[in-house]
CHARMM internal coordinates of N, CA and C (Angstrom, degrees):
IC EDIT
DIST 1 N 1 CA 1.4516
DIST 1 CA 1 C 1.5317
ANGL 1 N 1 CA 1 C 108.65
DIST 1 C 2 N 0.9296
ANGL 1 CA 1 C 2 N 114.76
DIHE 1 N 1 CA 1 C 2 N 149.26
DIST 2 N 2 CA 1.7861
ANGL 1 C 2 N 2 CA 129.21
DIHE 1 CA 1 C 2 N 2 CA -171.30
DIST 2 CA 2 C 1.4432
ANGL 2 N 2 CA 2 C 106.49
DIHE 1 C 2 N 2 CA 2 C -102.00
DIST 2 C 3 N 1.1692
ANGL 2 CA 2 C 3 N 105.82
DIHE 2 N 2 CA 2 C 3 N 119.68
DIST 3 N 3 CA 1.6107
ANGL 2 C 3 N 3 CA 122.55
DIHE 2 CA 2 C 3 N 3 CA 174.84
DIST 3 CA 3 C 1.8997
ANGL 3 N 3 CA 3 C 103.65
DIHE 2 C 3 N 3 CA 3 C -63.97
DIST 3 C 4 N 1.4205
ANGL 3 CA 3 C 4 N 145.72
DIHE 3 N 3 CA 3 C 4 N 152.76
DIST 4 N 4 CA 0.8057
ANGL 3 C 4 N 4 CA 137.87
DIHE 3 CA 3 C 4 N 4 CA -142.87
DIST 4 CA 4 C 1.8732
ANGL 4 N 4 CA 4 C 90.22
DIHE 3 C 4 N 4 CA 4 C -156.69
DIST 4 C 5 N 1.4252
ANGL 4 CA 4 C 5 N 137.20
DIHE 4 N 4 CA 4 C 5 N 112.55
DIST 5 N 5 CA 1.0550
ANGL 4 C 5 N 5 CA 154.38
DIHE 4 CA 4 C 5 N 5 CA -168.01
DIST 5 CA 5 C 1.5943
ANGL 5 N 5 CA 5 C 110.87
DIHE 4 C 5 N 5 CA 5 C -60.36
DIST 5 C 6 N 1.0008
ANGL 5 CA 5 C 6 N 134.29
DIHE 5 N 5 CA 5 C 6 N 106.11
DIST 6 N 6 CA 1.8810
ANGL 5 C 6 N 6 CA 122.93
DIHE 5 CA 5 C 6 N 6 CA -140.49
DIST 6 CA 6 C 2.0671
ANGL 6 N 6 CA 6 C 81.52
DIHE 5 C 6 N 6 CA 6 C -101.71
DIST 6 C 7 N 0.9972
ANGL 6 CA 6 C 7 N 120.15
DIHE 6 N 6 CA 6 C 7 N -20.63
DIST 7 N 7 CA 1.6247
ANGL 6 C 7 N 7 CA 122.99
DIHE 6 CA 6 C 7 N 7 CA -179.79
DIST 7 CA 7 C 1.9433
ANGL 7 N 7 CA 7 C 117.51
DIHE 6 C 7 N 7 CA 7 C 101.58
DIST 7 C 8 N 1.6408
ANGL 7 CA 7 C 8 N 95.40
DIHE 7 N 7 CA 7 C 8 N -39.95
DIST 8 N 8 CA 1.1084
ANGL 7 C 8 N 8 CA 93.64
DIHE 7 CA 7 C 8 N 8 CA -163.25
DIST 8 CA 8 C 2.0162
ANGL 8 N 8 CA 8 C 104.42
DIHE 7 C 8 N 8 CA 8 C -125.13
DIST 8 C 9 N 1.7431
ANGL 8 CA 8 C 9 N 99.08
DIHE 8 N 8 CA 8 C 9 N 29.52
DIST 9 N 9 CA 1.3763
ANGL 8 C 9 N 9 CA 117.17
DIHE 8 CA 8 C 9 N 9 CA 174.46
DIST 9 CA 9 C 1.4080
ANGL 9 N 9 CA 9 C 88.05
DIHE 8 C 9 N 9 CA 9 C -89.30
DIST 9 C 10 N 1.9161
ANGL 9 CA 9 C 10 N 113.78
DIHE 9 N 9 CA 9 C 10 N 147.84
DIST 10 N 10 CA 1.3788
ANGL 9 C 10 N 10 CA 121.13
DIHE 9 CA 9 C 10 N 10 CA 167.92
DIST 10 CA 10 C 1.2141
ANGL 10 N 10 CA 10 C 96.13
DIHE 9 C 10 N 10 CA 10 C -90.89
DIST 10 C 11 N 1.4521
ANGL 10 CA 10 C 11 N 126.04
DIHE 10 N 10 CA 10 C 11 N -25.33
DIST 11 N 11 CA 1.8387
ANGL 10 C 11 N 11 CA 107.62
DIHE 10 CA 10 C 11 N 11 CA -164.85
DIST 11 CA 11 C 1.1902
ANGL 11 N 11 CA 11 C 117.91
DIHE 10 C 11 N 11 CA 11 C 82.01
DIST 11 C 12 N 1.7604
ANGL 11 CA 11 C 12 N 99.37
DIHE 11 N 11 CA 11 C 12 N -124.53
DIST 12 N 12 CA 1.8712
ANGL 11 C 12 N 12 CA 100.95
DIHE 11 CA 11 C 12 N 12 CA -177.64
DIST 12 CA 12 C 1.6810
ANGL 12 N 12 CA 12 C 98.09
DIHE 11 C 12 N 12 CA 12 C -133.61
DIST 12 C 13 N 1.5228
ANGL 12 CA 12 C 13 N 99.73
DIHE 12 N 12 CA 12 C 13 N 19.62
DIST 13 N 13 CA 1.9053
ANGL 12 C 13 N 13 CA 98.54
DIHE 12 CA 12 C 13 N 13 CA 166.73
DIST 13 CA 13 C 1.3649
ANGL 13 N 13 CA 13 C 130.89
DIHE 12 C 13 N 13 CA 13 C -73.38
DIST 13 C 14 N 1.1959
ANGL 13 CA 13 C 14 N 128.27
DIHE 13 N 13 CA 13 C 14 N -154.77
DIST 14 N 14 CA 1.8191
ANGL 13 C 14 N 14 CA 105.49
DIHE 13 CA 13 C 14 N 14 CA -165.90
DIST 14 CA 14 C 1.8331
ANGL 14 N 14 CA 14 C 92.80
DIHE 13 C 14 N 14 CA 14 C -83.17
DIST 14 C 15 N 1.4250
ANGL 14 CA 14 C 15 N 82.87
DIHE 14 N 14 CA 14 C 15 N 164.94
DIST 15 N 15 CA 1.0004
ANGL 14 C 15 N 15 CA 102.72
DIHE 14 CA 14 C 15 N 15 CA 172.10
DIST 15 CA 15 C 1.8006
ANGL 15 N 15 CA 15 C 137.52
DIHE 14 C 15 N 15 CA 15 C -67.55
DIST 15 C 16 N 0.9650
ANGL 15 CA 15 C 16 N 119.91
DIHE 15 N 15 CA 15 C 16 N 133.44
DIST 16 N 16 CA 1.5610
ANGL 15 C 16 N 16 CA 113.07
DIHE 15 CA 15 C 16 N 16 CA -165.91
DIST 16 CA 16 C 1.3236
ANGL 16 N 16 CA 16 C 130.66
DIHE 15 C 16 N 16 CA 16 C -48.74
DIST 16 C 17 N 1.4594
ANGL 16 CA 16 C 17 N 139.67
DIHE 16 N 16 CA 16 C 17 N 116.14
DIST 17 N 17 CA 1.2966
ANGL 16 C 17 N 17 CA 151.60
DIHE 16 CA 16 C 17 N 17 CA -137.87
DIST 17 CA 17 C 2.0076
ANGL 17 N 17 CA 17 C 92.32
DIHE 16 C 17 N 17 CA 17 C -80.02
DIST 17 C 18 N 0.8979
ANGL 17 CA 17 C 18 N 132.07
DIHE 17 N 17 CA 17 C 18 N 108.56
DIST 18 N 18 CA 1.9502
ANGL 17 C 18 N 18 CA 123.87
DIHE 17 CA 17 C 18 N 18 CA 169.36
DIST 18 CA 18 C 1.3594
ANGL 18 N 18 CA 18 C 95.86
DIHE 17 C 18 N 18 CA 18 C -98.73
DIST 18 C 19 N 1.3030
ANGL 18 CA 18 C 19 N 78.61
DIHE 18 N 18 CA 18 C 19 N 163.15
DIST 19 N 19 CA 1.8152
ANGL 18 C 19 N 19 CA 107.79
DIHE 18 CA 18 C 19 N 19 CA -167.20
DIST 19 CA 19 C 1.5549
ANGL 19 N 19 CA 19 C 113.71
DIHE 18 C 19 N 19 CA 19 C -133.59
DIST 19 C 20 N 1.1198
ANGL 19 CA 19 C 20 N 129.83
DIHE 19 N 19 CA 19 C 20 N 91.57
DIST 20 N 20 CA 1.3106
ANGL 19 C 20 N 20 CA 146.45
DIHE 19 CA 19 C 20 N 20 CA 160.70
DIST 20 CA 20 C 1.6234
ANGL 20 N 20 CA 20 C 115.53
DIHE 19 C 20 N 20 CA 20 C -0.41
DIST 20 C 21 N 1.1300
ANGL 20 CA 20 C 21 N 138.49
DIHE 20 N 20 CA 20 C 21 N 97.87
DIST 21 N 21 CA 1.5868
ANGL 20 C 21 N 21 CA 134.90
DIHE 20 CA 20 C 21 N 21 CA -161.23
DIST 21 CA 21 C 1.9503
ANGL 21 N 21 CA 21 C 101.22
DIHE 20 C 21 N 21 CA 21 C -142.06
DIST 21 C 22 N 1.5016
ANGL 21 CA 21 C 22 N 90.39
DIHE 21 N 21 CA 21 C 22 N 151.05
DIST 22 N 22 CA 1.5675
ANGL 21 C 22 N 22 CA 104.29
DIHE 21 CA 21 C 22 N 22 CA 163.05
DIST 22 CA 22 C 1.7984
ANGL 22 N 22 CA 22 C 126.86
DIHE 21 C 22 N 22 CA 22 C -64.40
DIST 22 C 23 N 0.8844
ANGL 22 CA 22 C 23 N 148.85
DIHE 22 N 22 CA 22 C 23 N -29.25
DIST 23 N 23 CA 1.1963
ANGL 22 C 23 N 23 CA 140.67
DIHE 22 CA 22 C 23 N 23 CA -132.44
DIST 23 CA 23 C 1.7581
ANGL 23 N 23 CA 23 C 117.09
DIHE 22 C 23 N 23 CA 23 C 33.76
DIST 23 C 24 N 1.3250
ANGL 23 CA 23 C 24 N 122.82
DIHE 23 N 23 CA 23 C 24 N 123.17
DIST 24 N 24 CA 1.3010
ANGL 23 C 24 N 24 CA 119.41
DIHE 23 CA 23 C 24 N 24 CA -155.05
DIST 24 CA 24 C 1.6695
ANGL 24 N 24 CA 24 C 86.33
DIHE 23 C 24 N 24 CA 24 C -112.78
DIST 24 C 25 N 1.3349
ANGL 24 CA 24 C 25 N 153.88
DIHE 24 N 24 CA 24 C 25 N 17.20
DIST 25 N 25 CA 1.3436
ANGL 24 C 25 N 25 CA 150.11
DIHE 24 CA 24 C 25 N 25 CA 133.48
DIST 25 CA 25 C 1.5113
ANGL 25 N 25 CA 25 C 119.03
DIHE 24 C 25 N 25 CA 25 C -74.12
DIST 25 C 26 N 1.6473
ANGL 25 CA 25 C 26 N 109.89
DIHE 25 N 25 CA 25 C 26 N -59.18
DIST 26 N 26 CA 1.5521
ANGL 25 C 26 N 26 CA 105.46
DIHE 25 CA 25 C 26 N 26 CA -168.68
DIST 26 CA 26 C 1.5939
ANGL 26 N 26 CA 26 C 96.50
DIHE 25 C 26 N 26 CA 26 C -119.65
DIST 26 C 27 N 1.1805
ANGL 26 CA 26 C 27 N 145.74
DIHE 26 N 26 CA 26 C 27 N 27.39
DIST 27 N 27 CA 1.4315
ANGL 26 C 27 N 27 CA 161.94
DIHE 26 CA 26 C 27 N 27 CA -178.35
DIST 27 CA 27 C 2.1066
ANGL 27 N 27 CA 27 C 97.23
DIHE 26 C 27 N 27 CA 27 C 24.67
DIST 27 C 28 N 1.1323
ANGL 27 CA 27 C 28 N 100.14
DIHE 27 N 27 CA 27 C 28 N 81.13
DIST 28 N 28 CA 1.1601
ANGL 27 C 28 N 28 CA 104.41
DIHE 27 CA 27 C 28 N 28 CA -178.97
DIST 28 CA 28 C 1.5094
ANGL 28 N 28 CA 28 C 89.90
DIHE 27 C 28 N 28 CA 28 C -117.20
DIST 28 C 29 N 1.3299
ANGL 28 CA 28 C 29 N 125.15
DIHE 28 N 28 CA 28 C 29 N 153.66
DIST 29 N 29 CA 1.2283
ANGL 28 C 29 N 29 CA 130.06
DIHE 28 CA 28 C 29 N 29 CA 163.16
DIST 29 CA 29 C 1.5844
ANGL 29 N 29 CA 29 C 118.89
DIHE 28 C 29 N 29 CA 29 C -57.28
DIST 29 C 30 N 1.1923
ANGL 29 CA 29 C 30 N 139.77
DIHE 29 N 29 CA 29 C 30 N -169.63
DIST 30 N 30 CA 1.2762
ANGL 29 C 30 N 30 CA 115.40
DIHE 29 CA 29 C 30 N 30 CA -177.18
DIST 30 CA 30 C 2.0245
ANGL 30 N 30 CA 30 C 89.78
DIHE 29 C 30 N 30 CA 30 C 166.50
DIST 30 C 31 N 1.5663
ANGL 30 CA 30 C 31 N 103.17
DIHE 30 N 30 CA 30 C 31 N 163.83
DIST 31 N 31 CA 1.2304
ANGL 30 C 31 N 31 CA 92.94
DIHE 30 CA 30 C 31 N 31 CA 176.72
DIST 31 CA 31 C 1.9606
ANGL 31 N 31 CA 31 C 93.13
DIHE 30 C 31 N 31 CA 31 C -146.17
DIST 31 C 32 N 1.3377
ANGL 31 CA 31 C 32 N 113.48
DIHE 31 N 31 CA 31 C 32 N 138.13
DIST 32 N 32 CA 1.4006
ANGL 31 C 32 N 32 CA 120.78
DIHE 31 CA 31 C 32 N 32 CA -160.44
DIST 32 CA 32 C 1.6931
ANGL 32 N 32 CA 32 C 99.15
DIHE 31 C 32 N 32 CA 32 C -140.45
DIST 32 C 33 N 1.5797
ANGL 32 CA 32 C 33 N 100.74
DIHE 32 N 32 CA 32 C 33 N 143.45
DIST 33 N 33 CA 1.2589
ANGL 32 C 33 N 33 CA 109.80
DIHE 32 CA 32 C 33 N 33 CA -165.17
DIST 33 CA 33 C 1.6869
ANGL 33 N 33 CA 33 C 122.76
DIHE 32 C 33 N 33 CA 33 C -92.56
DIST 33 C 34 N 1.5470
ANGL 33 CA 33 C 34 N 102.92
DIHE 33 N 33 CA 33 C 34 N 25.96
DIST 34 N 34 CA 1.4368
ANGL 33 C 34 N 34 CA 136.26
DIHE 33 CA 33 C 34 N 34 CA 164.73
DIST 34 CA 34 C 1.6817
ANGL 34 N 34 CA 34 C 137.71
DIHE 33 C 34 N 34 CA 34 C -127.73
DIST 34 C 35 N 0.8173
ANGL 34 CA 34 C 35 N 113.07
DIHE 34 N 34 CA 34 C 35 N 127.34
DIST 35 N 35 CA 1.2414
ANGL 34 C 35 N 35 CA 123.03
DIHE 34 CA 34 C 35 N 35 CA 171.92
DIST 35 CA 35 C 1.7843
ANGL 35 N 35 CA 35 C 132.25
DIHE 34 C 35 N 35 CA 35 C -28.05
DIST 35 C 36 N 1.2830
ANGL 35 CA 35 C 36 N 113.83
DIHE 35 N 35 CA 35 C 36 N 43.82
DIST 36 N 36 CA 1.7726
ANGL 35 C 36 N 36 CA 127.79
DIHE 35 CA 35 C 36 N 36 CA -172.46
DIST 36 CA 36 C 1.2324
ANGL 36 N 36 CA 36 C 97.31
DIHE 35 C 36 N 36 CA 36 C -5.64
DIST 36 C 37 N 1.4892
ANGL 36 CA 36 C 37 N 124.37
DIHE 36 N 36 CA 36 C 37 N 152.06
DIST 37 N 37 CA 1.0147
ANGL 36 C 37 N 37 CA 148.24
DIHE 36 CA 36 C 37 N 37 CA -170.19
DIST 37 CA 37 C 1.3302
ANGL 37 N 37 CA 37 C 100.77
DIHE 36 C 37 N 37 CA 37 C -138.25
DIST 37 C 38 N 1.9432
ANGL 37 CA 37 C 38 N 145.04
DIHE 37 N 37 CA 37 C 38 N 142.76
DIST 38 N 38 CA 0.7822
ANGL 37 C 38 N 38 CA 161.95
DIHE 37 CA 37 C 38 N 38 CA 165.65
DIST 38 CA 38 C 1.4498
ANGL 38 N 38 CA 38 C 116.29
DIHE 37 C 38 N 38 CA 38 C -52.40
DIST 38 C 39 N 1.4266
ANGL 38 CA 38 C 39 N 93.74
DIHE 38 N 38 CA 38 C 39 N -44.02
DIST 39 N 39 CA 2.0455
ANGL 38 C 39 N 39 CA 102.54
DIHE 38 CA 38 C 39 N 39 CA -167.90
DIST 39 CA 39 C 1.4544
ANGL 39 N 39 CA 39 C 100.99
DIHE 38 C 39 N 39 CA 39 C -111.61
DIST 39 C 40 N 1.7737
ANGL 39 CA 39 C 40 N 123.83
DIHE 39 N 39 CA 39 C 40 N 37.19
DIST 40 N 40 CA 1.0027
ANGL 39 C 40 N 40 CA 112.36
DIHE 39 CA 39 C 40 N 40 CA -175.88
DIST 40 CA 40 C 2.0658
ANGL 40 N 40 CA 40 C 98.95
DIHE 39 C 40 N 40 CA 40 C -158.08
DIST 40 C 41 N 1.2983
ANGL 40 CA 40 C 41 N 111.60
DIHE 40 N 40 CA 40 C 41 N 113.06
DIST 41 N 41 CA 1.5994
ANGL 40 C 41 N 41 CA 104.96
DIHE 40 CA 40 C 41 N 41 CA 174.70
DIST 41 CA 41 C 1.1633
ANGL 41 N 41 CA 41 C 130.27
DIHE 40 C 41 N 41 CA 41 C -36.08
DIST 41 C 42 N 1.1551
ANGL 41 CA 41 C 42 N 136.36
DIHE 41 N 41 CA 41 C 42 N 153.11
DIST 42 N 42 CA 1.3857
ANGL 41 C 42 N 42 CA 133.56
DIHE 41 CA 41 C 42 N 42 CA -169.82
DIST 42 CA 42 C 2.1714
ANGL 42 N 42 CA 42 C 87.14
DIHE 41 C 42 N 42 CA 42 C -133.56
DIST 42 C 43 N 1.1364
ANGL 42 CA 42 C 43 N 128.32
DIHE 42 N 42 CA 42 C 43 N 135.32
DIST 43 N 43 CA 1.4117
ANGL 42 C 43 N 43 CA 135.46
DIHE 42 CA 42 C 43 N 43 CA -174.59
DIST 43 CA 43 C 1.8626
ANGL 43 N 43 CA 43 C 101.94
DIHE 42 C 43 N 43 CA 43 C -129.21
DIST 43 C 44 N 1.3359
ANGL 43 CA 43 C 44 N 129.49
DIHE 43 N 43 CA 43 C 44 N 115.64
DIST 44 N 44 CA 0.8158
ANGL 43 C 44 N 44 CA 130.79
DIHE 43 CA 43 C 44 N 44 CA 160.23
DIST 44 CA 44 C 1.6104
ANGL 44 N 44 CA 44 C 119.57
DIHE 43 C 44 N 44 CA 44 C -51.30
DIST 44 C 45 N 1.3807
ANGL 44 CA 44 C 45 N 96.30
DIHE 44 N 44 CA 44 C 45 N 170.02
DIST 45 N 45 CA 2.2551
ANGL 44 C 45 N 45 CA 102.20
DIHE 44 CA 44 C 45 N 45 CA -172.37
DIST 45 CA 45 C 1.9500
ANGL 45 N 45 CA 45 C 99.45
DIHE 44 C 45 N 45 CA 45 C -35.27
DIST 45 C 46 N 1.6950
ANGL 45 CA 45 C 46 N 86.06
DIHE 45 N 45 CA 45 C 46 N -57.51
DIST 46 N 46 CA 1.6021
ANGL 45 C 46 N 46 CA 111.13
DIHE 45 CA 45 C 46 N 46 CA -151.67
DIST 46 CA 46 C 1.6427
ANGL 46 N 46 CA 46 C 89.22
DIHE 45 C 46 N 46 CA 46 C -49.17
DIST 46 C 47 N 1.6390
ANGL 46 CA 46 C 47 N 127.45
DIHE 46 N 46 CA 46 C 47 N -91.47
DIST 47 N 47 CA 1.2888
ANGL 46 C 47 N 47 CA 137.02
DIHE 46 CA 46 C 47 N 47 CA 170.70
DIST 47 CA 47 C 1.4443
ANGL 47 N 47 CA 47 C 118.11
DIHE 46 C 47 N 47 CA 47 C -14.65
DIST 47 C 48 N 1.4135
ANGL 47 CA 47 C 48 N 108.03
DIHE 47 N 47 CA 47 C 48 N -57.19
DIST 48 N 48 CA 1.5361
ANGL 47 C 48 N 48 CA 104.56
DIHE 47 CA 47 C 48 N 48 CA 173.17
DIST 48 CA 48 C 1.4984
ANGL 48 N 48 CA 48 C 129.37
DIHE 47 C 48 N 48 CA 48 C -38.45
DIST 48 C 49 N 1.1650
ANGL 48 CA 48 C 49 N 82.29
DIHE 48 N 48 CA 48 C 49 N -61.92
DIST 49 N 49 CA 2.2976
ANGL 48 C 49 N 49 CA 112.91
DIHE 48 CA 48 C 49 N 49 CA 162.74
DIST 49 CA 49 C 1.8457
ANGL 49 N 49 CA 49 C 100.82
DIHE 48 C 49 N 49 CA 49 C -17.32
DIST 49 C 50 N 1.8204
ANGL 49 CA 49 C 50 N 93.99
DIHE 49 N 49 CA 49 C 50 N -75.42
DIST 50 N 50 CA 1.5878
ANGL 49 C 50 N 50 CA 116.72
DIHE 49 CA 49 C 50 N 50 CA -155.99
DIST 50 CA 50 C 1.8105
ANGL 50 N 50 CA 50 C 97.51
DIHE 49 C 50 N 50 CA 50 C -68.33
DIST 50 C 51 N 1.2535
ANGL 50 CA 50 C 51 N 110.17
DIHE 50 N 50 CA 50 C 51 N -48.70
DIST 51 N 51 CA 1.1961
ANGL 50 C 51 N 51 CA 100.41
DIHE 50 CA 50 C 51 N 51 CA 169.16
DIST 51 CA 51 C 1.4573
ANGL 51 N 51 CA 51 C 133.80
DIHE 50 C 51 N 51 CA 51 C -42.17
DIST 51 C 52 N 1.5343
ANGL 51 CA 51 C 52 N 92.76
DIHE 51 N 51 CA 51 C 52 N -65.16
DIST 52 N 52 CA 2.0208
ANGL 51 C 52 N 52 CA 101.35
DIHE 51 CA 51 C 52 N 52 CA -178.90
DIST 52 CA 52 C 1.7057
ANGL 52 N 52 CA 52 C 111.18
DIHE 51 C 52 N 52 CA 52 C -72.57
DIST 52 C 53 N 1.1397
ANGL 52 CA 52 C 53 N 123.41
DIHE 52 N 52 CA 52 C 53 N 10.18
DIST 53 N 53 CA 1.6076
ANGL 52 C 53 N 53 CA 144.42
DIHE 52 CA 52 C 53 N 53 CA 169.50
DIST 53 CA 53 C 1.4576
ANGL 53 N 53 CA 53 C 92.72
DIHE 52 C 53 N 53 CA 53 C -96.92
DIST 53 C 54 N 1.2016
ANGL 53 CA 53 C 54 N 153.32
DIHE 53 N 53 CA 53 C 54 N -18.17
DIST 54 N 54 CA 1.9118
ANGL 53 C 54 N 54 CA 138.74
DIHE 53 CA 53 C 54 N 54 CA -149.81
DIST 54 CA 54 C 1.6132
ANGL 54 N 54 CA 54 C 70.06
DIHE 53 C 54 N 54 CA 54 C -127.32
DIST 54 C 55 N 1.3522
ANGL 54 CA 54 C 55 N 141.91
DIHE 54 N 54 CA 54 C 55 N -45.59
DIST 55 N 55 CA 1.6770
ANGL 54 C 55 N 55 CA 105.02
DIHE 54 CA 54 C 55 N 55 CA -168.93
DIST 55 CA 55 C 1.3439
ANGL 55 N 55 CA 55 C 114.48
DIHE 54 C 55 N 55 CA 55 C -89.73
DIST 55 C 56 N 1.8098
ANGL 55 CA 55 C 56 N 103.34
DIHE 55 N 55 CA 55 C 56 N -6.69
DIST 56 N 56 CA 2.0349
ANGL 55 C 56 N 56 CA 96.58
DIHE 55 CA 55 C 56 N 56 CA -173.80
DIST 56 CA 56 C 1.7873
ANGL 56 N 56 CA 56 C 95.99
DIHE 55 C 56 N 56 CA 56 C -84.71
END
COOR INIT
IC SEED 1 N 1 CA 1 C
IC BUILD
């Protein structure tokens, strides 16, 4: 069977670049695998969790 290239799998390439961020609920430091944006929240692991739990 043929493995099938999913686009947005890293595989075994480097490892993912993090980026140093606030948490914009409980201002904990935090480190996120995107580039923070000014006009846009940044939610640490923990917050993220409680959040995406309040819309399921």
């Amino acid at each position: 069977m043929r493995e099938f290239d999913r686009g947005g799998s890293r595989g075994d390439s480097e490892p993912r670049k993090m980026h140093k961020a606030v948490c914009s609920e409980c201002g904990a430091e935090c480190e996120v695998p995107f580039e923070p944006k000014k006009d846009r929240p940044v939610f640490c692991k923990e917050c993220f969790r409680k959040r995406r739990g309040e819309r399921d």
